[in-house]
C-alpha positions in Angstrom: -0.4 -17.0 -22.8 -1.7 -19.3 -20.4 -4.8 -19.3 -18.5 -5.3 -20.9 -15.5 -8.6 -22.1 -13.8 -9.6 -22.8 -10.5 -12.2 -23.1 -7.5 -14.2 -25.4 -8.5 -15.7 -28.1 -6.1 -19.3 -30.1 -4.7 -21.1 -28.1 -3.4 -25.3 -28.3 -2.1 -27.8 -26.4 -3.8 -28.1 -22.9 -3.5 -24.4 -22.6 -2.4 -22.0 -21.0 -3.5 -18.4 -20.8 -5.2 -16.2 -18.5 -6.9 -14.3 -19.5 -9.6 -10.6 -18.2 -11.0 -8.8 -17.7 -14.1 -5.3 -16.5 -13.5 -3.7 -15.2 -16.5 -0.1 -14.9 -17.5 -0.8 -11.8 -18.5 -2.0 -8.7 -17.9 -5.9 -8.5 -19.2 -6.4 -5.4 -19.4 -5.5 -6.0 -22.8 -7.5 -8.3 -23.3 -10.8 -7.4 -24.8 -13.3 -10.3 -23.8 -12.8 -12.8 -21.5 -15.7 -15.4 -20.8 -16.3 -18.5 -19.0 -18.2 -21.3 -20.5 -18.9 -24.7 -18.8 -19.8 -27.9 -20.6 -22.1 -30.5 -18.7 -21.9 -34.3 -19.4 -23.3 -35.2 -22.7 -23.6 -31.8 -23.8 -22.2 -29.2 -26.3 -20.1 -26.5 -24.4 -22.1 -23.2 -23.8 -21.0 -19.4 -23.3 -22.2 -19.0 -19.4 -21.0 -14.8 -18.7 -18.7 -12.5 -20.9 -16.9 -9.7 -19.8 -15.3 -6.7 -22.0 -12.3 -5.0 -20.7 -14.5 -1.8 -21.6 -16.6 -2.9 -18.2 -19.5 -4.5 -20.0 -20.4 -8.1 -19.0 -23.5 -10.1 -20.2 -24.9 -13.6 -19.3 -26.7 -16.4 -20.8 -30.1 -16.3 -19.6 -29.9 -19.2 -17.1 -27.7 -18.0 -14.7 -28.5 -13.6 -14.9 -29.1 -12.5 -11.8 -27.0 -15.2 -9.8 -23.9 -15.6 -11.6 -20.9 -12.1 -11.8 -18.1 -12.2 -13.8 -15.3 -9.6 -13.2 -11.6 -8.7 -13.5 -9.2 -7.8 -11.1 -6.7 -6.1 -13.4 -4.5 -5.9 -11.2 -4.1 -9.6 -10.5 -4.6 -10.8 -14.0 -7.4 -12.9 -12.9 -11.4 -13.1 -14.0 -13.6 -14.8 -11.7 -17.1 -16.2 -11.7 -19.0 -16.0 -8.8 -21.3 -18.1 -8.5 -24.4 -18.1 -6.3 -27.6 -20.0 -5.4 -26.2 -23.0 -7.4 -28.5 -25.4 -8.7 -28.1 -28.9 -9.9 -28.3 -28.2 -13.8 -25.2 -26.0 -12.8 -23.7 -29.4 -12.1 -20.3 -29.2 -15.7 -16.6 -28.1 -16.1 -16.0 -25.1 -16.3 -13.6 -23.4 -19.1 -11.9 -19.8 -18.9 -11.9 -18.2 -22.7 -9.5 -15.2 -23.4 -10.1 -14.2 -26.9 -7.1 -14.4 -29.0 -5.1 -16.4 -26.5 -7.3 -19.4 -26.1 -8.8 -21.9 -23.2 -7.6 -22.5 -19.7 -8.2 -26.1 -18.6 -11.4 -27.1 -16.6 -12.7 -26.7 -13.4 -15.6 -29.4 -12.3 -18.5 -27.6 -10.2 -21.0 -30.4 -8.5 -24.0 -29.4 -7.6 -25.8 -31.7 -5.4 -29.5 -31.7 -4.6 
C-alpha cells in the first residue's frame, strides 16, 4: 500500500491549506488514518486521527482549526487546515495503520 501526500506550501498566518493523502487503496478498510507533522528539531507528534467508524480526535493545539476526513470514495484523507499559525510551521506525514507512512509534505507558516 502506498500513501501518498500532498498540498503542502508557505503560506501567511492565519491562512489556510488543505492537505492530501491519496491511498492505493480503498480506506474504507482501513481503521485509523492520522496525520502527524514533525517540526525542525523536534520529535514527530500525532496532529488529528480519524476512524473509519466516523470518529476523529485532535491534539489539543490545533481543535477547533484543524478537520481531518475521508473521501471514501477517492481513497484520500485530507487535513484542512485553517487560521495557520507559525508554530504550525513542520512536514507533514500521512499514517494508515497497518500499512505505514506516506512521505512528507512541508507547510510554512510565515508571520
Amino acid at each position: 500500500v502506498q500513501l501518498q501526500a500532498s498540498g503542502g506550501g508557505l503560506v501567511q498566518a492565519g491562512g489556510s491549506l488543505r492537505l492530501s493523502c491519496a491511498v492505493s487503496r480503498s480506506i474504507s478498510s482501513i481503521g485509523f488514518i492520522s496525520w502527524y507533522r514533525q517540526a525542525p528539531g523536534k520529535q514527530r507528534e500525532l496532529v488529528a486521527i480519524s476512524s473509519n467508524g466516523g470518529n476523529t480526535n485532535y491534539v489539543e493545539s490545533v481543535r477547533g482549526r484543524f478537520t481531518i476526513f475521508r473521501d471514501n470514495a477517492k481513497n484520500i484523507v485530507y487535513l484542512q487546515m485553517n487560521g495557520l499559525k507559525p508554530e504550525d510551521t513542520a512536514v507533514y506525514f500521512c499514517y494508515a495503520n497497518g500499512y505505514g507512512w506516506g512521505q512528507g509534505t512541508l507547510v510554512t507558516v510565515s508571520s
